[in-house]
N, C-alpha and C positions, 0 to 999 in steps of 0.2 A: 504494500500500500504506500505511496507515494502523501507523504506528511505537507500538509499547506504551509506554506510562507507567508508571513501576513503582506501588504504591500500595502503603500498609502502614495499618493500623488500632492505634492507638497511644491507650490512654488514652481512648477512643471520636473519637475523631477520623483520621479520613482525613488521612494524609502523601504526597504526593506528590513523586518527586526530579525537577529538572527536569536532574539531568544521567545520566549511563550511560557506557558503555563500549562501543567500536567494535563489535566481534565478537570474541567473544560479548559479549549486551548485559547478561545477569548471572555476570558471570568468576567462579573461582574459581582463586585463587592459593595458591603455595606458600611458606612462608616461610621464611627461611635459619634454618641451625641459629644458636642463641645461645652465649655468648661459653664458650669459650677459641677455639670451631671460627666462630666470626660472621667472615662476609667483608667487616663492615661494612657500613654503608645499601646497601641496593639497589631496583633498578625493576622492582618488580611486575608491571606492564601492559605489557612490550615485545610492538610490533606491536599492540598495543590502546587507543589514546587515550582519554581523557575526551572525552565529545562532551554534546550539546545531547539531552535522552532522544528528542527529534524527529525522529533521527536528522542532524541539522544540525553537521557540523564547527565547532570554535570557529575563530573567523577568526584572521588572524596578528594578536599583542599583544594576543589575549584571555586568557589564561594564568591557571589557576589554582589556589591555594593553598588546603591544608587549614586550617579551624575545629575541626575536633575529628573524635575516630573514636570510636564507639561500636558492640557490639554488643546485639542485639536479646533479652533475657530474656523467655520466653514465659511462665515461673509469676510474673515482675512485670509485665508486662505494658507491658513501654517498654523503653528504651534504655539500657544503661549502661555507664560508662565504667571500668569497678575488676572486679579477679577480687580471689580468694588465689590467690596468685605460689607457686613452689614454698620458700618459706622460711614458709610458713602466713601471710604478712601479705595485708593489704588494699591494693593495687598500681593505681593509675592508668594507665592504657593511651593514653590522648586523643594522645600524642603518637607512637606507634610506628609507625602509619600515618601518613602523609602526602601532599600534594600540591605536587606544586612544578614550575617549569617547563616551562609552560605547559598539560601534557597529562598529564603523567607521574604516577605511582602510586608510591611508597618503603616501604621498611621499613625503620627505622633499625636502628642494629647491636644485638643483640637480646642482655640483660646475661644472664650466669647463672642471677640468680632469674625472670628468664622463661622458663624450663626447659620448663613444661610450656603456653605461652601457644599455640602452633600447635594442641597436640591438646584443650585448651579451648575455640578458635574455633572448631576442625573441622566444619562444617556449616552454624554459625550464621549467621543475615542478621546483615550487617556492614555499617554504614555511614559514608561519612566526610563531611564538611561541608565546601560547598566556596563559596570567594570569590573569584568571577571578576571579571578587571578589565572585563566587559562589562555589568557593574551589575548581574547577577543572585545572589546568594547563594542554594544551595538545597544538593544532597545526592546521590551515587550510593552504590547500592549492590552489593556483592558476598560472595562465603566465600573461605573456605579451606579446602585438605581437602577439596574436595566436589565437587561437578559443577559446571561453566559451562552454562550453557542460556542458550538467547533468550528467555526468559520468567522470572519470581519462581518460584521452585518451592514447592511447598506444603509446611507450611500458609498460605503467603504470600499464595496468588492470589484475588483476587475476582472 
């Protein structure tokens, strides 16, 4: 069986992630409530690892760590990393998601004025950047709020 590649058209360029997620190989996660009620960082992907989008497990001490998280703006036509947060400011996100040990997915504890950042994502391709100690740097993608599928869902797919 011939394992899908995700692909996104960014800017007119073809993006390819070379990593994914177990099953389902495009998750959609839920994200904890933000703070007075935040449980603190937690793991997105349980029972779901970061893998190779090859379907190829990462080996043991291949572990890897987020670059950045951005979501995908289809009227800009790329990727970005800022909403307005619920205090109307321009709010940097690159760090709320993350990756870390070895496989794992996070969301760190999530402050007040990200009040309304879950029902902002809700749907959207979401990407995070990932730097594996197996020398490859590349990118998986997923949502929130949405459907998990084994496929990009549209308008994503080519």
């Amino acid at each position: 069986m011939v394992k899908p590649y995700i692909l996104l058209i960014s800017g007119g360029y073809i993006t390819k992630c070379i990593y994914a997620f177990t099953n389902p190989f495009y998750p959609s996660f839920t994200l904890p409530p933000p703070q007075p009620n935040s449980p603190g960082d937690v793991q997105l992907n349980i029972n779901n690892p970061i893998r190779l989008a090859d379907g190829s497990n990462l080996a043991a001490g291949q572990g890897c760590n987020s670059r950045g998280f951005s979501y995908y703006e289809p009227s800009q036509e790329g990727f970005l990393t800022t909403y307005i947060d619920s205090n109307e400011q321009n709010t940097s996100i690159t760090d709320i998601i993350y990756a870390t040990k070895h496989d794992q997915l996070f969301a760190r504890t999530i402050q007040s004025n990200h009040a309304y950042l879950a029902s902002y994502l809700a749907g959207k391709l979401l990407k995070i950047e990932l730097d594996c100690n197996n020398g490859l740097l590349g990118c998986a993608y997923f949502t929130v709020g949405g459907e998990s599928s084994s496929s990009l869902p549209s308008p994503y797919k080519f």
